[in-house]
N, C-alpha and C positions, 0 to 999 in steps of 0.2 A: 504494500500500500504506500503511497505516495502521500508527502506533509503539503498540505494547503493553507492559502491564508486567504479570507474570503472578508473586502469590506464592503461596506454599503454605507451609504445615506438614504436616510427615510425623512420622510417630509415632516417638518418640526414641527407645522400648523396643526397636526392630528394630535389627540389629547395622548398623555404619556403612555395612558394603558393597551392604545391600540397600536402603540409605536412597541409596546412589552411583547404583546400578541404577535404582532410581525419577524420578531429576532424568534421567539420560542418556535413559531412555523419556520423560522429559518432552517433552526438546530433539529425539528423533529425532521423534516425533510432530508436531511442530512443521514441521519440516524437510518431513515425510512425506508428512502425511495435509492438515495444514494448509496446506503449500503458504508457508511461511513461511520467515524468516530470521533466526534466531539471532543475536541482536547481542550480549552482555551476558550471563554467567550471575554471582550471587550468590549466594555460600554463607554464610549468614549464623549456620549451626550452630543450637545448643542453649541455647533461649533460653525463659523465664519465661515461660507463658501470662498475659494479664488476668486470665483469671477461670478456673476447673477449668473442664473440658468437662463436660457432664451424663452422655452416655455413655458414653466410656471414662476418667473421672474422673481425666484428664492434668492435670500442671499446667506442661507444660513441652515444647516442640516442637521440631523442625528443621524450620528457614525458609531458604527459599528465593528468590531473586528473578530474574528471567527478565527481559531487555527483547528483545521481539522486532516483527520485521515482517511483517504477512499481510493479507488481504481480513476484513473484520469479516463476513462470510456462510460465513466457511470452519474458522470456531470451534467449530462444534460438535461435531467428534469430541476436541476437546480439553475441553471440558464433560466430554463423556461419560467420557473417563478418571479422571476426577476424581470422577463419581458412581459408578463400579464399582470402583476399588480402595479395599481397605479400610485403606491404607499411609497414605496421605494424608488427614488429618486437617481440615485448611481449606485451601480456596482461594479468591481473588482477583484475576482480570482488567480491569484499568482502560486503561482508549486516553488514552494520554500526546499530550492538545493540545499542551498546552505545547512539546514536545520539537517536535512537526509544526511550531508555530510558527515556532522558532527555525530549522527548517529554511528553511523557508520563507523569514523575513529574509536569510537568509546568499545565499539562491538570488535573488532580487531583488538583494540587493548585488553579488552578482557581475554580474547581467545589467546592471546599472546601471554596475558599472566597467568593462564590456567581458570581461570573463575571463569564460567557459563554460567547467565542469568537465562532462568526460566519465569516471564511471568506468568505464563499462564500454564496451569495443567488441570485436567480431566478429573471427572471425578472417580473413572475408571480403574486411571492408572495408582490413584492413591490409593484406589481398593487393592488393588494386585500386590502393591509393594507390601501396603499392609500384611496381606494375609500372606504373604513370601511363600506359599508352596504353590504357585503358578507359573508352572512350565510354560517356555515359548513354545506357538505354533510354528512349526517350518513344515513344510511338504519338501521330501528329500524325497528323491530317487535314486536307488544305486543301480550302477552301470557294471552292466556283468561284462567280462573281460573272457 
């Protein structure tokens, strides 16, 4: 899975809780449709555009910043939300190398010092271990000579 950083401006004229409603539809859609994970949310408030918008001649937005994790081919119902509500003002998705990077060095140094971090395991394999008389399966065949 690839690290994303996903900003937006929403339109500050909308009362607060409906500008709450739009970042939490952001994150469940993320979660949802995108098949992703939610690292990092930023509320960055009501903040000075650069320049007025041409169309709804804002000069001032709530910004938002999102770092999440997903497949870069499973973005597009996340595009799409962005192009059909009219609440959201601009958006910006960029794929944070940098951050992969650094993953990456830490995951190398560890392999390098001997230490493997596991975050995640089964609840499976914790039974197995537990109960230590569980033989692996292999399907062997021997070859007559």
């Amino acid at each position: 899975m690839r690290i994303y950083e996903l900003m937006f401006i929403t339109d500050p004229r909308l009362p607060e809780e409906q500008r709450e409603e739009g970042v939490e539809r952001v994150k469940q859609l993320i979660e949802e449709r995108v098949n992703g994970k939610v690292e990092k949310v930023d509320r960055w408030g009501i903040r000075k555009l650069a320049y007025i918008l041409p169309k709804s001649k804002l000069d001032e937005g709530d910004y938002t910043v999102i770092l999440f994790r997903a497949d870069g081919a499973d973005l597009e119902p996340l595009e799409n939300l962005f192009h059909v509500s009219p609440e959201f003002v601009r958006k910006q998705i960029v794929r944070r190398e940098d951050i992969e990077r650094e993953e990456r060095k830490k995951m190398l140094q560890h392999r390098l010092n001997g230490t493997v971090e596991i975050e995640e395991t089964t609840q499976e394999v914790e039974e197995e271990v537990i109960a230590g008389d569980v033989e692996p399966e292999f399907d062997v065949e021997e070859k007559g000579e």
